[in-house]
Every structure is written in structure tokens, then in C-alpha cells.
PDB file of N, CA, C and O in Angstrom:
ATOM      1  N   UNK A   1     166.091  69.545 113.794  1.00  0.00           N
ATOM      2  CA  UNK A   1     165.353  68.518 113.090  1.00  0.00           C
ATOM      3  C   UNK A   1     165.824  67.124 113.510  1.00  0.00           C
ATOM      4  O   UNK A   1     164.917  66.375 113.873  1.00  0.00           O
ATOM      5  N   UNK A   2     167.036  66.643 113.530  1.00  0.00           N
ATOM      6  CA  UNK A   2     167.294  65.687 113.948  1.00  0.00           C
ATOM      7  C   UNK A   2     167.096  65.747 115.392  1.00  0.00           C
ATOM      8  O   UNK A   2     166.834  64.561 115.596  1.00  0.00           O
ATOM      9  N   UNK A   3     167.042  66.304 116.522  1.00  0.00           N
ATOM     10  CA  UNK A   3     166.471  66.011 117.498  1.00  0.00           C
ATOM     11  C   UNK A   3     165.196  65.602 117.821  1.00  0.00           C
ATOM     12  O   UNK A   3     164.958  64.945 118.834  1.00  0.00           O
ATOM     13  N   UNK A   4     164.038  66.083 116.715  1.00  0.00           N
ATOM     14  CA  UNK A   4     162.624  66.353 116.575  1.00  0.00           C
ATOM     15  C   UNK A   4     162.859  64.597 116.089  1.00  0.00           C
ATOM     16  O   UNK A   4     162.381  63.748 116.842  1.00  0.00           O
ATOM     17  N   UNK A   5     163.503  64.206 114.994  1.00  0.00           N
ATOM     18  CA  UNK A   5     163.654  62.877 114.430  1.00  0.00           C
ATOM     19  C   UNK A   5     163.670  61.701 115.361  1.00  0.00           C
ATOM     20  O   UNK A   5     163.000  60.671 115.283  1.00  0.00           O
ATOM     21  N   UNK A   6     164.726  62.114 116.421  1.00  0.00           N
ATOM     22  CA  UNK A   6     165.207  61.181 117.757  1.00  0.00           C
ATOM     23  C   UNK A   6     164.260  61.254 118.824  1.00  0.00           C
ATOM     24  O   UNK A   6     164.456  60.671 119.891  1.00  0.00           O
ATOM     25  N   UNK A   7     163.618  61.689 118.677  1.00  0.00           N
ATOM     26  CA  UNK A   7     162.538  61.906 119.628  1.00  0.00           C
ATOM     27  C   UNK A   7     161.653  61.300 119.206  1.00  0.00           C
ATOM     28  O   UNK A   7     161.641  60.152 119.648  1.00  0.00           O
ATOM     29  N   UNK A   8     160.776  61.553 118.452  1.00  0.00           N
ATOM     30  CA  UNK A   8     159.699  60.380 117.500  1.00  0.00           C
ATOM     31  C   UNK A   8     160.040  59.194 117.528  1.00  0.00           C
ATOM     32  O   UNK A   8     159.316  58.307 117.982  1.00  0.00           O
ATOM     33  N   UNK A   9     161.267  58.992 117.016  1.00  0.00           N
ATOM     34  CA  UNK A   9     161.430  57.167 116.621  1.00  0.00           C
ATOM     35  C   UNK A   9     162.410  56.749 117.950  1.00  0.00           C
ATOM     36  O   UNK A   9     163.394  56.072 117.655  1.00  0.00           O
ATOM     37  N   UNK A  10     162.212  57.122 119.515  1.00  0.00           N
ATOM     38  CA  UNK A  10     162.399  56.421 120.438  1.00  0.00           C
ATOM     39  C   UNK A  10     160.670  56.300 121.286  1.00  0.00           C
ATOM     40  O   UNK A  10     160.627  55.534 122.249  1.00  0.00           O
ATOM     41  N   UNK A  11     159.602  56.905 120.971  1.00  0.00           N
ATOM     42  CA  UNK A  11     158.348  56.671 120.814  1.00  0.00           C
ATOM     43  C   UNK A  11     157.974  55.911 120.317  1.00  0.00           C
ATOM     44  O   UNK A  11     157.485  54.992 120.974  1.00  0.00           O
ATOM     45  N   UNK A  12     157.983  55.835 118.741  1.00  0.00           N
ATOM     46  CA  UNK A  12     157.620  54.479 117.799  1.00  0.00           C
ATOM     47  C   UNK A  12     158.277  53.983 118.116  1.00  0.00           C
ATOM     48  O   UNK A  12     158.058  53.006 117.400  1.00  0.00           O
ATOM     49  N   UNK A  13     158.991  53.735 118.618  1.00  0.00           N
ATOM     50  CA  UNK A  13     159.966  51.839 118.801  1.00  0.00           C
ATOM     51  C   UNK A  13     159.639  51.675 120.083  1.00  0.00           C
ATOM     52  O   UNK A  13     159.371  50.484 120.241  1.00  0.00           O
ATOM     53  N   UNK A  14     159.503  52.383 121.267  1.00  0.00           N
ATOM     54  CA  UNK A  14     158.904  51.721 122.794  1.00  0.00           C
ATOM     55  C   UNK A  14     156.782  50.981 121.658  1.00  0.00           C
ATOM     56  O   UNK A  14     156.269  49.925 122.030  1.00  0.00           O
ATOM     57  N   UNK A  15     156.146  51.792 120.556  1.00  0.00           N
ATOM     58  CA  UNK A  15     154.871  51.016 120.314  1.00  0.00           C
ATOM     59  C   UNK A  15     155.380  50.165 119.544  1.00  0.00           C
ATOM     60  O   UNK A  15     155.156  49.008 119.900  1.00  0.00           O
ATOM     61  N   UNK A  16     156.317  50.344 118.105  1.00  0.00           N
ATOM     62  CA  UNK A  16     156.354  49.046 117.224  1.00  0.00           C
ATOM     63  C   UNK A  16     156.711  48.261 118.418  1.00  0.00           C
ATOM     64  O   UNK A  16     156.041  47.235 118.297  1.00  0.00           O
ATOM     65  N   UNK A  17     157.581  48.152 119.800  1.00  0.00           N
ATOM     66  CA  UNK A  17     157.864  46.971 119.932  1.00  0.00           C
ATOM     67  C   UNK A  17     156.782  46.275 120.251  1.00  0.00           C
ATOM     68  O   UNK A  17     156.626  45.170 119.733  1.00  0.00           O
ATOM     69  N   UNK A  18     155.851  46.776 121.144  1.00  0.00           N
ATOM     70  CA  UNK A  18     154.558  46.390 121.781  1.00  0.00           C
ATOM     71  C   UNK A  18     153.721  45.721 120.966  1.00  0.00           C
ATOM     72  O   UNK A  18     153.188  44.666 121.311  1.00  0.00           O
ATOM     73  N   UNK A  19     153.525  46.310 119.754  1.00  0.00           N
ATOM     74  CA  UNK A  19     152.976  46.065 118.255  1.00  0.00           C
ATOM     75  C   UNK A  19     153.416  44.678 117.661  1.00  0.00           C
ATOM     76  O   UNK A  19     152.613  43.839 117.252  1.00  0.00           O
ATOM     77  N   UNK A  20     154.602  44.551 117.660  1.00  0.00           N
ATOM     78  CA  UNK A  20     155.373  43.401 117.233  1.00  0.00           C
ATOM     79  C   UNK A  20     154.927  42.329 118.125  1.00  0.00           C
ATOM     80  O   UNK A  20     154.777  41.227 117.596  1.00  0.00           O
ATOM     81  N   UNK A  21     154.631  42.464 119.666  1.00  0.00           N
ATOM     82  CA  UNK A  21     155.070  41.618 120.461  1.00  0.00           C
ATOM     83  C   UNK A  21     152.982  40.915 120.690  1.00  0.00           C
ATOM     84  O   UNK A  21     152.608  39.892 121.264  1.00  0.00           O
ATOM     85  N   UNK A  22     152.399  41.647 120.203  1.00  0.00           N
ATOM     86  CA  UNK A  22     151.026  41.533 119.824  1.00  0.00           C
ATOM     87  C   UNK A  22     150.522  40.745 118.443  1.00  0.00           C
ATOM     88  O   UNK A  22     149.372  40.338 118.283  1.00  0.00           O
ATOM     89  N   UNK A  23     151.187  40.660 117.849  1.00  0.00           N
ATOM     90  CA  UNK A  23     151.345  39.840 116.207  1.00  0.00           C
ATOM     91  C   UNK A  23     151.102  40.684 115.253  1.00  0.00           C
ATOM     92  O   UNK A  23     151.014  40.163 114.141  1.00  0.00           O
ATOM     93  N   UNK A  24     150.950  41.904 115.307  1.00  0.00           N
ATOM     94  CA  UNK A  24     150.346  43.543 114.049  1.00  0.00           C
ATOM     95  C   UNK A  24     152.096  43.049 113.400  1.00  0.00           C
ATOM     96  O   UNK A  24     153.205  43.212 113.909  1.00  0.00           O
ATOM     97  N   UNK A  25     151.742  42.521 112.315  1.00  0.00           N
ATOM     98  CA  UNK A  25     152.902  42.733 111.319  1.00  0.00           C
ATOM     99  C   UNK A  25     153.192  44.156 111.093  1.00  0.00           C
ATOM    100  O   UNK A  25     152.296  44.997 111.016  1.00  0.00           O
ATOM    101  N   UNK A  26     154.287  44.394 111.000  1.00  0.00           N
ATOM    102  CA  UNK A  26     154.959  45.681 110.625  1.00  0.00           C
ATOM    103  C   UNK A  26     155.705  45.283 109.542  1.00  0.00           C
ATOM    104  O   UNK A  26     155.943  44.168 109.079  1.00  0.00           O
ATOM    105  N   UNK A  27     156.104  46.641 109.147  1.00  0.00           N
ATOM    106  CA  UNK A  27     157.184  46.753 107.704  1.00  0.00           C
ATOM    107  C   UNK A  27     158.502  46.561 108.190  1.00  0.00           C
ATOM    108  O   UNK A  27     158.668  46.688 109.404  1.00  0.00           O
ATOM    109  N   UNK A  28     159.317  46.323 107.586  1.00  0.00           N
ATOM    110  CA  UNK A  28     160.912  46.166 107.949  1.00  0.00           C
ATOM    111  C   UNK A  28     161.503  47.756 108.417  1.00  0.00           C
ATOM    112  O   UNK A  28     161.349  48.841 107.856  1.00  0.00           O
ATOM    113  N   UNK A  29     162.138  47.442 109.511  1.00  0.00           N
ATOM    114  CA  UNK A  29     162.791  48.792 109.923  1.00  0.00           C
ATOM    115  C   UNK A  29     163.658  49.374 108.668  1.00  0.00           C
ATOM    116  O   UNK A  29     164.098  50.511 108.840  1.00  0.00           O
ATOM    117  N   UNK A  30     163.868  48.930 107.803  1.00  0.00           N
ATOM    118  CA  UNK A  30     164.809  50.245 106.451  1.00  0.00           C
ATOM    119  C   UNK A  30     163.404  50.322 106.179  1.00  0.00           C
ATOM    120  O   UNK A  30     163.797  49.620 105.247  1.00  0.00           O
ATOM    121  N   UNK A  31     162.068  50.470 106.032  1.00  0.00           N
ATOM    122  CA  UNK A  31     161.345  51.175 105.353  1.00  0.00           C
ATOM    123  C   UNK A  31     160.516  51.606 106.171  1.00  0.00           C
ATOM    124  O   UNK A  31     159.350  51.710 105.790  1.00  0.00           O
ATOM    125  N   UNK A  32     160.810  51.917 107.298  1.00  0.00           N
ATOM    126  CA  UNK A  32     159.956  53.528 108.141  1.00  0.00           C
ATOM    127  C   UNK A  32     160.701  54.442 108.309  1.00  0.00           C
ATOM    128  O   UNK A  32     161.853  54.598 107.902  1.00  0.00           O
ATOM    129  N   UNK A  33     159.998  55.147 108.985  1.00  0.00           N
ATOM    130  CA  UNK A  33     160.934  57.066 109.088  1.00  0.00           C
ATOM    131  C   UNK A  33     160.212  56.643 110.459  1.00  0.00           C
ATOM    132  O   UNK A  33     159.399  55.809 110.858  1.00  0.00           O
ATOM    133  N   UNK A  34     161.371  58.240 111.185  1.00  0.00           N
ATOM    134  CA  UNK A  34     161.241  58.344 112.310  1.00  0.00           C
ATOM    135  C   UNK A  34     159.975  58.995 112.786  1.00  0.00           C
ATOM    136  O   UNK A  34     159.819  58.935 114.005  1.00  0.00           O
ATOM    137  N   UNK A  35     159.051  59.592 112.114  1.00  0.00           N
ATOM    138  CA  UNK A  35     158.054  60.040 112.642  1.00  0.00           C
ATOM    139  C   UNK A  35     156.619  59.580 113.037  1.00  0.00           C
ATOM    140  O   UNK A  35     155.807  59.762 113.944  1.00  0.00           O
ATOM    141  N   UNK A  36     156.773  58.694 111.544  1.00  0.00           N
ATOM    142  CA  UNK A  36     155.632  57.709 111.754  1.00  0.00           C
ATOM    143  C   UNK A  36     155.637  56.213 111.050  1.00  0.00           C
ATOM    144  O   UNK A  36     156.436  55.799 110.210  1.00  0.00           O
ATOM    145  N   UNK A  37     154.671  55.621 111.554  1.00  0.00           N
ATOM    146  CA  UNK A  37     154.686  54.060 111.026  1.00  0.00           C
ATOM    147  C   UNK A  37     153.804  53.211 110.895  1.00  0.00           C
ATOM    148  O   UNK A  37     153.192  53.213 111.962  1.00  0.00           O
ATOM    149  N   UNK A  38     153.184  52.170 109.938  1.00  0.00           N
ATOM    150  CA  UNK A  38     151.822  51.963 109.994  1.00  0.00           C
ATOM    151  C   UNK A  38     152.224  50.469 110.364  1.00  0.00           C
ATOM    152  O   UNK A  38     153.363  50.220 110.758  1.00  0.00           O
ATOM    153  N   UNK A  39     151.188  49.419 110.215  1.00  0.00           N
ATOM    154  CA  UNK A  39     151.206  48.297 110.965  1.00  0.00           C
ATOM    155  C   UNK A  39     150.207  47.629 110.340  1.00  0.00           C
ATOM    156  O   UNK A  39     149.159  48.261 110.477  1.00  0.00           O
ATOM    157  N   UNK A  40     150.089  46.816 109.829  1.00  0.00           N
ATOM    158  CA  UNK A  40     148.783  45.904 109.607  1.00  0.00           C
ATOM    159  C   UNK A  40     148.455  45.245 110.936  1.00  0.00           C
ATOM    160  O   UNK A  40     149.140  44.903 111.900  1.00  0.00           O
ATOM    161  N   UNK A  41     147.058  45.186 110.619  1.00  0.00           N
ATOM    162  CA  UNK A  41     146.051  44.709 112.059  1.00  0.00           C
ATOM    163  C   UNK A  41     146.403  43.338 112.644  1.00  0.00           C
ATOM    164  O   UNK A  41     147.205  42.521 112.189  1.00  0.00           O
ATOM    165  N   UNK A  42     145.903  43.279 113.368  1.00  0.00           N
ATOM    166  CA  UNK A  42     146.950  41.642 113.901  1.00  0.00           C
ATOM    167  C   UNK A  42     145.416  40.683 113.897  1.00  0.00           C
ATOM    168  O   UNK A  42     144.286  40.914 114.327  1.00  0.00           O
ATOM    169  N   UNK A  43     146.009  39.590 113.222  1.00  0.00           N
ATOM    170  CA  UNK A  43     144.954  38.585 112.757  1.00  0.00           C
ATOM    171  C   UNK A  43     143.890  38.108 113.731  1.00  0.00           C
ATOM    172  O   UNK A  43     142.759  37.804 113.352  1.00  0.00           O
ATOM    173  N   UNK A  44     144.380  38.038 115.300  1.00  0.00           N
ATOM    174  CA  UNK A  44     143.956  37.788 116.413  1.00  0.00           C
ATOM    175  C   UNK A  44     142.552  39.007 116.619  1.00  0.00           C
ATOM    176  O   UNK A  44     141.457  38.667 117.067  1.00  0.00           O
ATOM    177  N   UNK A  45     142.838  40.196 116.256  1.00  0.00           N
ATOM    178  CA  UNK A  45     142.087  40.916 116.853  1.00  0.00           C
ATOM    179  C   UNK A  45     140.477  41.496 115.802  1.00  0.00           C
ATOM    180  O   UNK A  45     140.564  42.266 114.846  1.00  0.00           O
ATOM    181  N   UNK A  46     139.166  40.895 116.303  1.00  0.00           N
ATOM    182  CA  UNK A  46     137.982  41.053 115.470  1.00  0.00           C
ATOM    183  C   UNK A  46     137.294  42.248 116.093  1.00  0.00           C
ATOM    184  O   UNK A  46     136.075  42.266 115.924  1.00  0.00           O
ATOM    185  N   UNK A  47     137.641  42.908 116.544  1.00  0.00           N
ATOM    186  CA  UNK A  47     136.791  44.188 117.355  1.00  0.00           C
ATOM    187  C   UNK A  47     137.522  45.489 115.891  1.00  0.00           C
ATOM    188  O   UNK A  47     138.371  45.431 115.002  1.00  0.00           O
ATOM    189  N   UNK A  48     136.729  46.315 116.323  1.00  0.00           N
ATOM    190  CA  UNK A  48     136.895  47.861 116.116  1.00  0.00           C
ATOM    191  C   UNK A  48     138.330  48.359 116.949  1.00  0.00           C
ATOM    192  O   UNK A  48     137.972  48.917 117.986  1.00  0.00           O
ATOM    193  N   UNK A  49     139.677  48.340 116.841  1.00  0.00           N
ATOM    194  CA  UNK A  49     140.034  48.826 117.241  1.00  0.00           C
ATOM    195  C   UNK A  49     140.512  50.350 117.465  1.00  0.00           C
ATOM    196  O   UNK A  49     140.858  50.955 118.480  1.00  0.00           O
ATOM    197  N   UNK A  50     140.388  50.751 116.044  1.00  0.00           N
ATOM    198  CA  UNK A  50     140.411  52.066 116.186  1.00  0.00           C
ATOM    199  C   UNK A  50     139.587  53.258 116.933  1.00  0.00           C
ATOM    200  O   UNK A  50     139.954  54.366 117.325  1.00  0.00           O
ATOM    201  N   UNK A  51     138.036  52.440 116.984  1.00  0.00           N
ATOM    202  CA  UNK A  51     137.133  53.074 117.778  1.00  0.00           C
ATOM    203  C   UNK A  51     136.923  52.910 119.361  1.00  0.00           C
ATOM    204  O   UNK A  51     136.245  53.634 120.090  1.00  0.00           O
ATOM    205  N   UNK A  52     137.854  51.507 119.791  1.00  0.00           N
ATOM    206  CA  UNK A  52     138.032  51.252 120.843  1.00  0.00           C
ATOM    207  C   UNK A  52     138.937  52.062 121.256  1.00  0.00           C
ATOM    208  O   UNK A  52     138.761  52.527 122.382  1.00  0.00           O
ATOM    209  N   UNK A  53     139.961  52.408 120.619  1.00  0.00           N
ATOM    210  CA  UNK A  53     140.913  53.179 121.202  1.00  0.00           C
ATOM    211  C   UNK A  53     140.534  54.554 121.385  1.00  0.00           C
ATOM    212  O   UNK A  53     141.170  55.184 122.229  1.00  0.00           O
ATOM    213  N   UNK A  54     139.538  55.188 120.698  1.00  0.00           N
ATOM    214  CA  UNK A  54     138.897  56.918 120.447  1.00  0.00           C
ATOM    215  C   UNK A  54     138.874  56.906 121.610  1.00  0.00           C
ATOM    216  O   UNK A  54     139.468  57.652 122.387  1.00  0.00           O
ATOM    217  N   UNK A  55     137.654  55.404 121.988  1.00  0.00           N
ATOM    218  CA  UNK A  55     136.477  55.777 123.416  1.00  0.00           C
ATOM    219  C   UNK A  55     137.384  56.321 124.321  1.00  0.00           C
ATOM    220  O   UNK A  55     137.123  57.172 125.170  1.00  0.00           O
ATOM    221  N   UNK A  56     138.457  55.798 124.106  1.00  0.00           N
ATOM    222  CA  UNK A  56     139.797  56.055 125.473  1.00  0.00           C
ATOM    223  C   UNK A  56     140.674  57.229 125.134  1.00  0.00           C
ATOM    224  O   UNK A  56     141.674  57.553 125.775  1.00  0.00           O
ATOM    225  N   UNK A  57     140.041  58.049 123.689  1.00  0.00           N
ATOM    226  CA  UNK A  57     140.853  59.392 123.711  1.00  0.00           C
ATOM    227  C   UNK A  57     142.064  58.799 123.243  1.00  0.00           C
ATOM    228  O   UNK A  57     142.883  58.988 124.143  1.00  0.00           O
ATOM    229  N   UNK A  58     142.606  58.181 122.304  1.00  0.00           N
ATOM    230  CA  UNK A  58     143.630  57.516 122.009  1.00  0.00           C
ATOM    231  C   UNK A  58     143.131  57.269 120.356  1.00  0.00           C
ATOM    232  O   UNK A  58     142.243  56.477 120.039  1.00  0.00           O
ATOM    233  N   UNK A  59     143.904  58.125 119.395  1.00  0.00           N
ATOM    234  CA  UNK A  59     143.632  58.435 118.236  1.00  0.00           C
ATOM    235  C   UNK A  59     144.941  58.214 117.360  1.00  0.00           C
ATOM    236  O   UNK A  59     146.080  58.676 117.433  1.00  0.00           O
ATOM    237  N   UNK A  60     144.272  57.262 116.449  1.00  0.00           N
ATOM    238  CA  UNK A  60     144.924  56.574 115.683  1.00  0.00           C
ATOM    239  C   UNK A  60     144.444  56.859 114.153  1.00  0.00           C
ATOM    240  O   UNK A  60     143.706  57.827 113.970  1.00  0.00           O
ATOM    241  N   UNK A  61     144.847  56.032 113.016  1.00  0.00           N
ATOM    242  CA  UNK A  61     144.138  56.368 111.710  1.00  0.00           C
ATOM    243  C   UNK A  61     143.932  54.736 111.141  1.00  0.00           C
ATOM    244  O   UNK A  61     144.812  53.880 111.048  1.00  0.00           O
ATOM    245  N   UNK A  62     143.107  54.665 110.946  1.00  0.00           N
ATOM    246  CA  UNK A  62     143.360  53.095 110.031  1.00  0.00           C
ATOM    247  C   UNK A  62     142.776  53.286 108.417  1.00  0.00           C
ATOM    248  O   UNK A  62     141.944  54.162 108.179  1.00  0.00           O
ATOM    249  N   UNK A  63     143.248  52.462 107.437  1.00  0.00           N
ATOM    250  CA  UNK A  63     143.224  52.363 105.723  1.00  0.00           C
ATOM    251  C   UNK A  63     143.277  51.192 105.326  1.00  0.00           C
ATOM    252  O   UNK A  63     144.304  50.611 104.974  1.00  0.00           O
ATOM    253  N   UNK A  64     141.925  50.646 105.355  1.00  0.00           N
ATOM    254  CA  UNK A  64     141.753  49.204 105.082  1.00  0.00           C
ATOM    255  C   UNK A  64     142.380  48.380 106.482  1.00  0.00           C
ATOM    256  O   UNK A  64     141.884  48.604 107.587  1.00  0.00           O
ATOM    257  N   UNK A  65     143.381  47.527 106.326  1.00  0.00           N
ATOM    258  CA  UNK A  65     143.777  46.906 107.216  1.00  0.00           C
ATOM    259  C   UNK A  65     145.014  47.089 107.801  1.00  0.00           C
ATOM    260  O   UNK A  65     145.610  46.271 108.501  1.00  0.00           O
ATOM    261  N   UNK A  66     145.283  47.920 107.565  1.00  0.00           N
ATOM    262  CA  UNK A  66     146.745  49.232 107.846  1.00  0.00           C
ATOM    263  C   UNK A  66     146.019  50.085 109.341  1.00  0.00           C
ATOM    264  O   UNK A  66     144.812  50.099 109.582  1.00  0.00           O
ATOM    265  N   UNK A  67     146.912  50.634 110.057  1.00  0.00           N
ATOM    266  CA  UNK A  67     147.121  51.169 110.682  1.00  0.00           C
ATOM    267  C   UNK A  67     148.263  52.166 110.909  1.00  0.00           C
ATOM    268  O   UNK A  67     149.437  51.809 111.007  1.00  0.00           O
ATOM    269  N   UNK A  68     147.880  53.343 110.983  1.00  0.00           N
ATOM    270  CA  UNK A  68     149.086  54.551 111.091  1.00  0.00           C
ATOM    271  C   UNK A  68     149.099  55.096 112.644  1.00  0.00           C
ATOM    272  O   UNK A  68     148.191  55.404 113.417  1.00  0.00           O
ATOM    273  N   UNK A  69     150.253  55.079 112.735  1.00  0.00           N
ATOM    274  CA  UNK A  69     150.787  55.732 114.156  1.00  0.00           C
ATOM    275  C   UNK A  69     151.719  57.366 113.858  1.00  0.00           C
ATOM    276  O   UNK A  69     152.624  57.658 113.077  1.00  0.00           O
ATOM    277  N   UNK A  70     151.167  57.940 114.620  1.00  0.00           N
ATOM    278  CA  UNK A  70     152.140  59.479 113.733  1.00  0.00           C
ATOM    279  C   UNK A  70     152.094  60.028 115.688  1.00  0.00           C
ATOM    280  O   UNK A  70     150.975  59.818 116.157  1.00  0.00           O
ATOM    281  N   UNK A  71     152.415  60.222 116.018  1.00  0.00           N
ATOM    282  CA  UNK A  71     152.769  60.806 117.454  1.00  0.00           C
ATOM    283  C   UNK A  71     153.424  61.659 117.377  1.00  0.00           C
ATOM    284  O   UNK A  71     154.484  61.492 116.776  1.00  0.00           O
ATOM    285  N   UNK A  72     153.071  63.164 118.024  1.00  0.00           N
ATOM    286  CA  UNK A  72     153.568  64.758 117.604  1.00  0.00           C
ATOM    287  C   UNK A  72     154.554  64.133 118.563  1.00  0.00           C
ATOM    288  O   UNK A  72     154.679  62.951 118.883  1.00  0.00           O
ATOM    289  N   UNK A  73     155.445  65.557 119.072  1.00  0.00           N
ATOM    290  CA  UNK A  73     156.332  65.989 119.799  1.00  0.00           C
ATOM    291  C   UNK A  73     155.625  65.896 121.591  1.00  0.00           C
ATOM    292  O   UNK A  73     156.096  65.246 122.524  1.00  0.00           O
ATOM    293  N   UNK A  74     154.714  66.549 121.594  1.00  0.00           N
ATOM    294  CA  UNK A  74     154.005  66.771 123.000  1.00  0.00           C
ATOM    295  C   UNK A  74     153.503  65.239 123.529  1.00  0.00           C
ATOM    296  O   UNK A  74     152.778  65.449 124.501  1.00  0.00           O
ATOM    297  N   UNK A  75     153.613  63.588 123.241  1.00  0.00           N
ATOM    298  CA  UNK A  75     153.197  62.921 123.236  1.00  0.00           C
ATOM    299  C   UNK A  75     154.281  62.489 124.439  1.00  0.00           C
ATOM    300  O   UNK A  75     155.469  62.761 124.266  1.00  0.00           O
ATOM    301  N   UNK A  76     153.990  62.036 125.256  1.00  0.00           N
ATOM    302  CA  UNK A  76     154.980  61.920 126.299  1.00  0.00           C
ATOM    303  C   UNK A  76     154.866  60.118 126.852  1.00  0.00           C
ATOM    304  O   UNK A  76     153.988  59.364 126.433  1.00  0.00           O
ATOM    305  N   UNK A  77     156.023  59.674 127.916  1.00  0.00           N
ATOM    306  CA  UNK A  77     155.469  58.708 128.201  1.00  0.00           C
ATOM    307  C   UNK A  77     154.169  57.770 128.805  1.00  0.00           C
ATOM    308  O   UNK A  77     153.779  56.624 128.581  1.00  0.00           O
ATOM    309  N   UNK A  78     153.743  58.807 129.633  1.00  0.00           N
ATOM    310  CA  UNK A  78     152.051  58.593 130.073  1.00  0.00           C
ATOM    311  C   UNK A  78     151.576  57.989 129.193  1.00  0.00           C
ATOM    312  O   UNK A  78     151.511  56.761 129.125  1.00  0.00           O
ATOM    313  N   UNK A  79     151.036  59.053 128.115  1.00  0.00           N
ATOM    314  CA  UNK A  79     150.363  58.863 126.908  1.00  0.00           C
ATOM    315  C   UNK A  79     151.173  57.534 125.831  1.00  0.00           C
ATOM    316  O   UNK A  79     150.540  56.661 125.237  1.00  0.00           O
ATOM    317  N   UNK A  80     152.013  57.628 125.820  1.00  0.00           N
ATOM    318  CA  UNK A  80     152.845  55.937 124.810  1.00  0.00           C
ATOM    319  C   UNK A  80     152.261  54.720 125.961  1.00  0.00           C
ATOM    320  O   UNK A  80     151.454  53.873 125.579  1.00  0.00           O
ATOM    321  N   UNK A  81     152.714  54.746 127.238  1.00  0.00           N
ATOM    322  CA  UNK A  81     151.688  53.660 128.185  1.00  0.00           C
ATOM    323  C   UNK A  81     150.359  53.444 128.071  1.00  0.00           C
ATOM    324  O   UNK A  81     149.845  52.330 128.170  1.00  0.00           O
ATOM    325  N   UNK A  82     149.578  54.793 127.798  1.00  0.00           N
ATOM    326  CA  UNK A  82     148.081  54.516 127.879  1.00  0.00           C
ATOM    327  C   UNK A  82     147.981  53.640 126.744  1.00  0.00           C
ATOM    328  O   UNK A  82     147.389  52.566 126.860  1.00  0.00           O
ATOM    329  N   UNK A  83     148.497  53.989 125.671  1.00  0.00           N
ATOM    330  CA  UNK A  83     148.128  53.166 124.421  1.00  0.00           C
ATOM    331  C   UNK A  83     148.476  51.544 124.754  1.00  0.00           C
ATOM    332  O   UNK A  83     147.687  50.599 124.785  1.00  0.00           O
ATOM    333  N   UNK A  84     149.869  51.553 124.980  1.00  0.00           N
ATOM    334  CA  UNK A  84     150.269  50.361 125.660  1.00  0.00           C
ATOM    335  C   UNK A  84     149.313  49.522 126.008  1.00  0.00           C
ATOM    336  O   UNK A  84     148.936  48.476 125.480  1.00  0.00           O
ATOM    337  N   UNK A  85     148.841  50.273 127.261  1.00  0.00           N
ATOM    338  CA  UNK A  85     147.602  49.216 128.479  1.00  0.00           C
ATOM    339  C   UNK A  85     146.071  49.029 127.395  1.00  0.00           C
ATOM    340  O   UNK A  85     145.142  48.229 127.285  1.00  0.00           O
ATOM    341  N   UNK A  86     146.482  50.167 126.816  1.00  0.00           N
ATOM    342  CA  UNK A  86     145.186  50.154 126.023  1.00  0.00           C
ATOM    343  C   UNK A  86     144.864  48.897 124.936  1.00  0.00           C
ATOM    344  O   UNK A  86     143.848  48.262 124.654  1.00  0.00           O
ATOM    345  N   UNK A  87     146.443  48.872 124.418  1.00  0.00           N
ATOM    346  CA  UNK A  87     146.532  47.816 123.408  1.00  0.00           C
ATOM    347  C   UNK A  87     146.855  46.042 124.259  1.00  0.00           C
ATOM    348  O   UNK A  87     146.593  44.963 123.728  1.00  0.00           O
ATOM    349  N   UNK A  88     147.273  46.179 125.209  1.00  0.00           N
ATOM    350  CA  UNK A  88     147.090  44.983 125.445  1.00  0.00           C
ATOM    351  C   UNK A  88     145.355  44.502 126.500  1.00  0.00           C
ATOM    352  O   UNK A  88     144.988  43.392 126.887  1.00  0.00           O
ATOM    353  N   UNK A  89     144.760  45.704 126.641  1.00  0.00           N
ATOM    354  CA  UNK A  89     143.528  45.152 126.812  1.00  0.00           C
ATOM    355  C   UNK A  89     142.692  44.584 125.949  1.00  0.00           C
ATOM    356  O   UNK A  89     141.957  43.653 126.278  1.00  0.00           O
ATOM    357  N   UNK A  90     142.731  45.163 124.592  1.00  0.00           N
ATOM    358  CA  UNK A  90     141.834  45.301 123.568  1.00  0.00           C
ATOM    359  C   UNK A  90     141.873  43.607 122.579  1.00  0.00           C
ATOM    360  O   UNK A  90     141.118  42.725 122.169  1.00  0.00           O
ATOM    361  N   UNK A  91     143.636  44.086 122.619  1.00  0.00           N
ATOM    362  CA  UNK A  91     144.076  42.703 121.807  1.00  0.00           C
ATOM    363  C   UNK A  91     144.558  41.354 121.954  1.00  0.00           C
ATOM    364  O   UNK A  91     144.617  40.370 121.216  1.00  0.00           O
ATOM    365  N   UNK A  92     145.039  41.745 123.702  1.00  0.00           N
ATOM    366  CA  UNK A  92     145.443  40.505 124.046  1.00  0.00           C
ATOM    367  C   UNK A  92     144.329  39.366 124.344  1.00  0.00           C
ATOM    368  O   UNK A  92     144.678  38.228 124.660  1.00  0.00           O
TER     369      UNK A  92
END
């Protein structure tokens, strides 16, 4: 379990940083877990992003103006980049 833990939250922290570095306010690191993490939308961005990201097979959840990131185990670096390129196309 704690490996399964360390594995997730060196995933979420290569996106919160990306996230952060995009203006998506996040919660304070003592109040996430390693598996998953949500984000409010970043003020900059007026598109659909969640549906922008589908088109690209890149599945996310959003709740009002929240955003959840939950990334299994099988999620590898490829896939944390695609989102990456994905997110700085969309939002930058």
C-alpha cells in the first residue's frame, strides 16, 4: 500500500506542479492524499476543458468549478505528458 501511495503522489505532483504553474488554485499540500486531488479551474481559462481534454482521450471529472484528478496505477509517464501538452495547449 504504501508503495501504491508513492507512486500516485509522484504523478500528482509532476500535474499539481503543472497545475500550479497554470494559475488552477489548488488546496494546500496537508490537505490532499496521495491518490488524488482536485483543483479549481484557473480564472484564465473560458473553454470546456474537461471536454477538451475527452476529445484527446484524457479523462478527468469536474463539480462545479472543481476539478478531480485520480490517476490509477497503469498511468505512466507518456500519459502524465499527454495531459501536460494537453494542458498547456488548452490553457495557456
Amino acid at each position: 500500500m504504501e508503495n501504491i501511495a508513492a507512486t500516485l503522489s509522484g504523478i500528482n505532483a509532476r500535474i499539481e506542479a503543472r497545475l500550479e504553474q497554470l494559475g488552477f488554485p489548488l488546496p494546500d499540500a496537508a490537505h490532499r492524499c496521495p491518490h488524488m486531488f482536485g483543483a479549481l479551474l484557473s480564472q484564465t481559462h473560458t473553454g470546456k476543458l474537461v471536454g477538451d481534454l475527452m476529445e484527446r482521450n484524457i479523462y478527468i471529472s469536474q463539480r462545479g468549478n472543481a476539478l478531480r484528478f485520480s490517476p490509477h496505477l497503469h498511468v505512466n509517464d507518456h500519459d502524465v505528458q499527454r495531459l501536460i501538452d494537453s494542458l498547456d495547449q488548452l490553457v495557456s
